[in-house]
C-alpha positions as CSV (number, residue, x, y, z in Angstrom):
1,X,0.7,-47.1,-38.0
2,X,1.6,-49.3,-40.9
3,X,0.4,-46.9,-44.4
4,X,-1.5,-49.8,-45.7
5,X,-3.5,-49.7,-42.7
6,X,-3.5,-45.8,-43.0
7,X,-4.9,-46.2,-45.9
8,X,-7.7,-48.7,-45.4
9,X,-9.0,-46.6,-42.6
10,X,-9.0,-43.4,-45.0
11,X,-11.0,-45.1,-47.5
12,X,-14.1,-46.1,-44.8
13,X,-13.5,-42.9,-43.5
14,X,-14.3,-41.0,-46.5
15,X,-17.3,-43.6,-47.3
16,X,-18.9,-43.1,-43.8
17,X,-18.5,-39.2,-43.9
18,X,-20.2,-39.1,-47.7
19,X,-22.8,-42.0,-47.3
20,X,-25.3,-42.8,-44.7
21,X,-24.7,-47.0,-44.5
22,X,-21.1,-48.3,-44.2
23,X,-20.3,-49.5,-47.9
24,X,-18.6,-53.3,-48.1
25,X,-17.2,-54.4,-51.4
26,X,-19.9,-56.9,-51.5
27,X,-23.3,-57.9,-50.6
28,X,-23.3,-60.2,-47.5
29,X,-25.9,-61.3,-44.9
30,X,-28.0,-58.6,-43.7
31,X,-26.4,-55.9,-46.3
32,X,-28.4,-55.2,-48.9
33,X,-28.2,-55.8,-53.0
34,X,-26.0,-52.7,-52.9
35,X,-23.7,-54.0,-50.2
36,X,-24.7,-51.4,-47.6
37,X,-25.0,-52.2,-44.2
38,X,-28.2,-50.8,-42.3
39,X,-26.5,-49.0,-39.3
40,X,-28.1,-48.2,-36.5
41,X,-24.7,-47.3,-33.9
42,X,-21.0,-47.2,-34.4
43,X,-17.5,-47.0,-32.3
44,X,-14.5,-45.5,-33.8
45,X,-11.6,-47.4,-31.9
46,X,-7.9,-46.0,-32.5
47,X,-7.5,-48.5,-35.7
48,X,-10.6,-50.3,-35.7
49,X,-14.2,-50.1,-36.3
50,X,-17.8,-51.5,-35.2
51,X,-20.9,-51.1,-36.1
52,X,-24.2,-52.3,-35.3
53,X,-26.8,-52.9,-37.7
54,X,-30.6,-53.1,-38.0
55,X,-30.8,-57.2,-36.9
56,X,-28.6,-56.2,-33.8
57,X,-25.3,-58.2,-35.6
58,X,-21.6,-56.3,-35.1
59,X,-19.5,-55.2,-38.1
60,X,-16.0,-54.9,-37.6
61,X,-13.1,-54.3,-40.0
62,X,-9.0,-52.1,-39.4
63,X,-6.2,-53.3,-37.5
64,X,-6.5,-56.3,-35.6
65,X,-3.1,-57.3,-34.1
66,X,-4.5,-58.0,-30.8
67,X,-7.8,-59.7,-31.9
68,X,-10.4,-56.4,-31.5
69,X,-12.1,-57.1,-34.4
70,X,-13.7,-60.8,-32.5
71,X,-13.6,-62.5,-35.7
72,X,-11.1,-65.5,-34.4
73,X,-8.2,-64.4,-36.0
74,X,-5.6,-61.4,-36.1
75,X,-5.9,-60.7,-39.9
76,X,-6.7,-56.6,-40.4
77,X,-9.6,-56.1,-42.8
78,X,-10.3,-52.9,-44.7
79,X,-14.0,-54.1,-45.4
80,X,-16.7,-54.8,-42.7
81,X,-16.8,-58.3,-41.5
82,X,-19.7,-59.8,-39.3
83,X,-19.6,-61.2,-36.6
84,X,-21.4,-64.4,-36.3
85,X,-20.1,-65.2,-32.6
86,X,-22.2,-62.7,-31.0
87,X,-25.9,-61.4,-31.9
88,X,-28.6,-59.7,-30.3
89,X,-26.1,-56.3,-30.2
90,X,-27.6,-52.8,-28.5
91,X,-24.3,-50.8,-27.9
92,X,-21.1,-51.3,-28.9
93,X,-17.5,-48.9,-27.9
94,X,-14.0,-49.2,-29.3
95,X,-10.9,-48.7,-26.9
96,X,-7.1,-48.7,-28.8
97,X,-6.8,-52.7,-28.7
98,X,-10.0,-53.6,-27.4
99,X,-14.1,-53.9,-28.3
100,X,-17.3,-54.1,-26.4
101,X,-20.6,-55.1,-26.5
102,X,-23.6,-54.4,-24.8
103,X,-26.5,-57.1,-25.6
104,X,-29.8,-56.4,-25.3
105,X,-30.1,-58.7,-21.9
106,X,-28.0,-56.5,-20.6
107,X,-24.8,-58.3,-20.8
108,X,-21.6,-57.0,-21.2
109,X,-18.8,-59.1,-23.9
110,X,-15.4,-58.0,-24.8
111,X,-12.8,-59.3,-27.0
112,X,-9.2,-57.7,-28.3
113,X,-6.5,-57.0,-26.1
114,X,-6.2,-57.6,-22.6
115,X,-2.2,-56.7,-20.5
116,X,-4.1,-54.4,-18.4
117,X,-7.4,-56.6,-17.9
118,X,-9.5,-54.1,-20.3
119,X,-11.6,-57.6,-20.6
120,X,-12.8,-57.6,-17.5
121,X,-12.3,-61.7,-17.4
122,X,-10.0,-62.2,-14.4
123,X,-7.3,-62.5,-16.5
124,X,-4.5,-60.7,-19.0
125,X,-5.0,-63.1,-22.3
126,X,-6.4,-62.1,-25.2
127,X,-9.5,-62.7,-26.8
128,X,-10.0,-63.2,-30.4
129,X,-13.7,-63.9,-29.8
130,X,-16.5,-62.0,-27.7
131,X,-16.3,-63.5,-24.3
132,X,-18.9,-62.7,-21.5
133,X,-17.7,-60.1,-18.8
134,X,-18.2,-62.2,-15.9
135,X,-20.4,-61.0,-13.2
136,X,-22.2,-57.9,-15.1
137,X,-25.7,-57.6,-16.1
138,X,-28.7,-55.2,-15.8
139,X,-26.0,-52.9,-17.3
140,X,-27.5,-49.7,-20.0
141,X,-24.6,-48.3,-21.3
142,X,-20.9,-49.3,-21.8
143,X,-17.4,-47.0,-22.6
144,X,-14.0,-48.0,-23.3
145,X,-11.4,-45.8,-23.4
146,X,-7.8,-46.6,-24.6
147,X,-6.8,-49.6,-22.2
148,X,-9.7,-49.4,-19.4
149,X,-13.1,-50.2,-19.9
150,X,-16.5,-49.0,-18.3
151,X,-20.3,-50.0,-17.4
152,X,-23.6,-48.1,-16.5
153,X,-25.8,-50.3,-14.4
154,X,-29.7,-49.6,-14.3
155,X,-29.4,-48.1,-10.5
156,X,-27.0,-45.8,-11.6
157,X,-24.1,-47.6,-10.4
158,X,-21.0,-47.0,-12.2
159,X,-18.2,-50.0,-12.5
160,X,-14.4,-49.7,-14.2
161,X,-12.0,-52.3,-14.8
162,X,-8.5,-52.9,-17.0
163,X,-5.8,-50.4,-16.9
164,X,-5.6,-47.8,-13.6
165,X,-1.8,-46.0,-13.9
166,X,-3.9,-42.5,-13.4
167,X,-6.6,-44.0,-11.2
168,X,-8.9,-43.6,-14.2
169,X,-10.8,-46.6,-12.6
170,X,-12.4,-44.2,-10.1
171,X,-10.8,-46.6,-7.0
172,X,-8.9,-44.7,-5.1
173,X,-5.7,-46.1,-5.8
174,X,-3.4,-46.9,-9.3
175,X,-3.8,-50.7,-9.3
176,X,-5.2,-52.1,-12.3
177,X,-8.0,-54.5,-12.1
178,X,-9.0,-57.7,-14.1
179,X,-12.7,-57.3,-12.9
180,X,-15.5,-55.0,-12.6
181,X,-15.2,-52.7,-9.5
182,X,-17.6,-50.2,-8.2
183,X,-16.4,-46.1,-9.1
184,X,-16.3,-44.9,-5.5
185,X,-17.7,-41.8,-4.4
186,X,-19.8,-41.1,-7.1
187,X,-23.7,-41.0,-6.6
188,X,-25.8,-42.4,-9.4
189,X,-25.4,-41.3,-12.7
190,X,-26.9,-41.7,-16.3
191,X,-24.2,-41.1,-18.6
192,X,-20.5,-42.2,-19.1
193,X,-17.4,-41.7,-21.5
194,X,-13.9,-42.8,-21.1
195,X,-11.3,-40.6,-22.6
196,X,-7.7,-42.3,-23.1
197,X,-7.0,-42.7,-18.9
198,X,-9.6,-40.6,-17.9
199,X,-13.3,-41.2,-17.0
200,X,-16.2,-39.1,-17.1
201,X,-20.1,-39.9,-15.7
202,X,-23.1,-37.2,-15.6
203,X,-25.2,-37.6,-12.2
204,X,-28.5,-37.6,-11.7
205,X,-28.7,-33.6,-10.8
206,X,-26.8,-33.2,-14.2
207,X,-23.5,-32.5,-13.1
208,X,-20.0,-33.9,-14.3
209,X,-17.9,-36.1,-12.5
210,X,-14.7,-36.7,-13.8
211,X,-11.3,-38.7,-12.8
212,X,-8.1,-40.3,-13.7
213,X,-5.1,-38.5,-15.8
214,X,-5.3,-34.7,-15.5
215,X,-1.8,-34.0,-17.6
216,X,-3.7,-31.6,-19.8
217,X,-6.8,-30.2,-17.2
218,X,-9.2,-33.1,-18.9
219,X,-10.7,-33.5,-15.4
220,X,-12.4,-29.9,-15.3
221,X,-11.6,-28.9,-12.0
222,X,-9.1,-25.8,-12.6
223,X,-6.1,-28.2,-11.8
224,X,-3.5,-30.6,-13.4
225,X,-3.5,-33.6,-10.5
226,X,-4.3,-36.3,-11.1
227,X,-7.4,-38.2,-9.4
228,X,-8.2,-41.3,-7.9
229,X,-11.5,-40.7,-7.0
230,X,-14.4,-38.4,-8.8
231,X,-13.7,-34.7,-8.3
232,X,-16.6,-32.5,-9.4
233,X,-16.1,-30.8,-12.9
234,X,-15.9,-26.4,-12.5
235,X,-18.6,-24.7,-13.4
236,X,-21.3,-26.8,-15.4
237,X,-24.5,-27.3,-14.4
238,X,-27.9,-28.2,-16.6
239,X,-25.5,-31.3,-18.3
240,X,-27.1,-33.5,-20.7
241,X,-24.7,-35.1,-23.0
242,X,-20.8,-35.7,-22.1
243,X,-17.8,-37.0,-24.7
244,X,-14.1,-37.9,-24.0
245,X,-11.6,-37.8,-26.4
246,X,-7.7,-38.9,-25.5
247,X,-7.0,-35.8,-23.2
248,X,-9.6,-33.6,-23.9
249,X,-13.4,-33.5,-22.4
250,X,-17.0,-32.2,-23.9
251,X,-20.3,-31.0,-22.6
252,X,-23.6,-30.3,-24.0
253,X,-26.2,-28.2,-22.0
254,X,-29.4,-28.2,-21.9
255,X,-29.9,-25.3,-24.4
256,X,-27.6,-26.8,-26.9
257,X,-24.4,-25.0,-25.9
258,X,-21.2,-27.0,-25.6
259,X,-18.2,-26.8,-23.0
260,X,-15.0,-28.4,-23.6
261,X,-11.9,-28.4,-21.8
262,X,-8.1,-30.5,-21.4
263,X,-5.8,-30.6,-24.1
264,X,-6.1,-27.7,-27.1
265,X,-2.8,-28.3,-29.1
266,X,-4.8,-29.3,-32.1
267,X,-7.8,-26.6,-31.3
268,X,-9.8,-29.6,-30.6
269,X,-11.8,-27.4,-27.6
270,X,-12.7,-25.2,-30.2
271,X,-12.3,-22.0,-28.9
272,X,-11.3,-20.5,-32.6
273,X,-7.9,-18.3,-31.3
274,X,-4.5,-18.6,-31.9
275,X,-3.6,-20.0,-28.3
276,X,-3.7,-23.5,-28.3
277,X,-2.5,-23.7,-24.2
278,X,-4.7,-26.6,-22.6
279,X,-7.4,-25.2,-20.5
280,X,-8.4,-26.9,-17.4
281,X,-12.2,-25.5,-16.7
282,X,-14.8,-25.9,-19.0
283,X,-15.3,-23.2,-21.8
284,X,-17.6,-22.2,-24.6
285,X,-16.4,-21.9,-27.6
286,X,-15.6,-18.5,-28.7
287,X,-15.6,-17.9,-24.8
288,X,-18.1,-16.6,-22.5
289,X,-21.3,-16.6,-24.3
290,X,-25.4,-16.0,-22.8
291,X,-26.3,-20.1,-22.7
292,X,-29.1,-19.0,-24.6
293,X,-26.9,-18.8,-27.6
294,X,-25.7,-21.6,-29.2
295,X,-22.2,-20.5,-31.3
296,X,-22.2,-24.1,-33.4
297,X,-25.7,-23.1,-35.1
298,X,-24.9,-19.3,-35.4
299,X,-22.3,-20.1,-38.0
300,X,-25.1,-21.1,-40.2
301,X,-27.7,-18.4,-39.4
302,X,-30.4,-19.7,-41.4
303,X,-30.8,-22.4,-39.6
304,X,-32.1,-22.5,-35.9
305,X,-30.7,-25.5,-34.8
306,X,-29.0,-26.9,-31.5
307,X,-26.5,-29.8,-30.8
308,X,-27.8,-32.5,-29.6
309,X,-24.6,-34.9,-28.9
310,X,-21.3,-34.5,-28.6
311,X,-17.8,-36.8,-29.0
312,X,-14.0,-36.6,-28.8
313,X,-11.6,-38.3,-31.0
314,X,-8.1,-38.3,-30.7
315,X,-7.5,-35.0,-30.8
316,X,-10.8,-33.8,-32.6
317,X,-14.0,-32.9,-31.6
318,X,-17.5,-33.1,-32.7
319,X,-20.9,-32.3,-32.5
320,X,-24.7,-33.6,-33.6
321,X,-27.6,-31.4,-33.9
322,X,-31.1,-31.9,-33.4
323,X,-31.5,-31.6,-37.3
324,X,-29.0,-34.4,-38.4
325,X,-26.0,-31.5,-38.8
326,X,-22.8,-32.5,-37.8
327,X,-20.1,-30.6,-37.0
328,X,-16.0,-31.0,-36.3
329,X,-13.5,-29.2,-35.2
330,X,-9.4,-30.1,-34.0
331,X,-6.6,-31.8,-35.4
332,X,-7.1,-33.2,-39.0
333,X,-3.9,-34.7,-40.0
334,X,-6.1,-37.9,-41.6
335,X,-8.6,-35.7,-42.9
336,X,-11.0,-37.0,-40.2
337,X,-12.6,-33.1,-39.9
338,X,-14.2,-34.4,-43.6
339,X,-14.5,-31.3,-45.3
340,X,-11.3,-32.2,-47.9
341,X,-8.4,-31.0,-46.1
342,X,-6.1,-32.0,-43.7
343,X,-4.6,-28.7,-41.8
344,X,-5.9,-28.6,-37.8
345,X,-8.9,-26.1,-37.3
346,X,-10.2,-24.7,-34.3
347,X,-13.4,-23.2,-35.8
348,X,-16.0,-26.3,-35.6
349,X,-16.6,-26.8,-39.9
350,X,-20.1,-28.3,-40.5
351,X,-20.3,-31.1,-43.3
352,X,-23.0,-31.6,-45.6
353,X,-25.1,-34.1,-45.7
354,X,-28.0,-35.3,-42.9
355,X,-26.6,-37.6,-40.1
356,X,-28.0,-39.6,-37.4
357,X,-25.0,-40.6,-35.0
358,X,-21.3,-40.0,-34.6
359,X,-17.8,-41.9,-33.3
360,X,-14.4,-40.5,-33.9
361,X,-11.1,-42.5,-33.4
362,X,-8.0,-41.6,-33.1
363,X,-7.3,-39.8,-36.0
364,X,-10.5,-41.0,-38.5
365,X,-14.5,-39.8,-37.8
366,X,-17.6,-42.5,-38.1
367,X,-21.2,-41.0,-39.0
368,X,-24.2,-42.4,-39.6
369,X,-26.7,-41.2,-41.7
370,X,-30.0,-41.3,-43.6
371,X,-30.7,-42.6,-47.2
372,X,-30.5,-39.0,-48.2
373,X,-26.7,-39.7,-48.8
374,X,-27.0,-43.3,-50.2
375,X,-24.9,-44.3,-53.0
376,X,-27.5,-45.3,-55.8
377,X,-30.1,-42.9,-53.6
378,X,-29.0,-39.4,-53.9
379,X,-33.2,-38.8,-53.8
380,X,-34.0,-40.4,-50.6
381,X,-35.4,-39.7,-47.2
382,X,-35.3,-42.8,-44.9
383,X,-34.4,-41.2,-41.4
């Protein structure tokens, strides 16, 4: 990565770990008198950024070489930039050279790069604008992972298209497709996450289903195959939240305990020893532990407290609690753990301040937060 662009995405790193609105470096539509945008989601792409805000507009700003910021050119910006090409925004996600959107109708738009068809447009060109992902609607929930992309219809139907070299399109073959097809063998489900080239979904009996690229065990099922179709992740049961980082995976439980599993180099699974060997079935961090505990919120034993979502980065990890806590844990090279260094730890550090959502990148962390950690509002309590 070019440093100048290391740099810019340092500086909104640091401003969206300290503060709870994305600061610009100047009041624009639907930003306030401070310059502060009113988030309400964000994606962390591997260089880029977006975020929605309050009035449903996108926010983009970091690399751009490939047009994934949908502003109509391939400029890099290192302040948020709307979009004015697209409105009416629910959900956003951020692949390495790609962006999409999910609009409230329930239409999917993409934009960025396209070689591998991440698009979904029939096509390899690129898009410097949002175009419509033809075909697609009564979608609820979209994931795009480093050059394939994903959809959640409303029957539970999952759908995959762009880049397929580890079948992490869910096929049951390696061809890459330039349009929506159907995940085969998979009954309905009510989550996704796409890792770098691998997919995840949790069913309807809240279970995890996983597929593609299995270098590293990311696929949960005690092997290191590779998979075409869903194989059934080992062991977890009583799912309710799922994250994919670039060869790792994440669960949250029920009870609040989290499961991760794939790729430890950086300690990004979080199991606090010195062996950082990739594990390839799900496992609590600080190992076996009664599901009744949760390890995150035992760290701070003053607080009863339980993680309530979970995401994967890179080659970090993190976690949300039901009380606006967020934690990290992994490689920090960038500093994207937040808590002022930049040495890799595998013992999840929680970071002050109250937060309401979380997207890591590659190597940089997105958070939302409250006015509690305003600039100009160090005194507030706007949830």
């Amino acid at each position: 990565m070019k440093n100048w662009i290391r740099r810019a995405l340092a500086t909104h790193v640091v401003i969206a770990l300290a503060a709870v609105y994305l600061v610009t470096s100047a009041p624009r539509a639907k930003a306030d008198a401070a310059g502060c945008i009113e988030a309400t989601s964000a994606a962390a792409g591997a260089n880029h950024n977006l975020v929605v805000d309050a009035w449903f507009w996108i926010w983009t700003w970091g690399a751009n070489e490939a047009g994934q910021l949908g502003d109509g050119t391939t400029t890099p910006r290192n302040v948020p930039t709307m979009l004015t090409t697209i409105s009416d925004v629910a959900q956003v996600s951020a692949g390495t050279g790609h962006s999409l959107a999910l609009k409230r109708d329930g239409t999917v738009w993409a934009w960025g790069e396209n070689s591998d068809g991440q698009l979904g447009t029939g096509t390899t060109t690129d898009s410097l604008t949002p175009v419509q992902v033809p075909g697609l609607s009564g979608v609820t929930a979209i994931a795009a992972g480093s050059n394939h992309s994903m959809a959640l219809k409303a029957a539970g139907i999952v759908v995959a298209w762009g880049d397929n070299s580890f079948g992490q399109l869910g096929d049951k073959t390696t061809n890459d497709s330039l349009s929506p097809t159907m995940v085969l063998s998979l009954d309905p489900s009510i989550r996704i996450a796409a890792g770098g080239r691998h997919s995840l979904a949790l069913k309807t009996d809240f279970t995890v289903r996983a597929w593609g690229s299995n270098d590293f065990g990311q696929l949960g099922d005690g092997t290191y195959v590779d998979s075409t179709s869903p194989v059934q992740v080992f062991g977890l049961s009583d799912i309710r939240e799922i994250g994919a980082g670039s060869r790792h995976s994440l669960a949250r439980r029920d009870l609040g305990s989290v499961w991760a599993w794939g790729d430890n180099s950086q300690g990004q699974l979080g199991t606090r020893g010195p062996d950082r060997s990739p594990v390839a079935m799900p496992t609590t961090f600080a190992g076996p532990v009664d599901d009744s505990v949760n390890w995150l919120y035992r760290i701070d034993l003053n607080v009863i407290d339980r993680i309530n979502g979970v995401a994967g980065g890179g080659s970090h990890s993190a976690g949300l609690s039901t009380k606006g806590r967020v934690w990290t844990w992994g490689g920090n090279s960038s500093g994207q753990l937040g808590y002022g260094a930049t040495s890799a730890s595998s013992m999840p550090t929680k970071l002050t301040g109250a937060w309401r959502a979380i997207s890591l990148g590659e190597a940089h962390t997105l958070v939302i937060g409250t006015d509690v950690n305003r600039p100009g509002n160090p005194g507030g309590s706007k949830a």
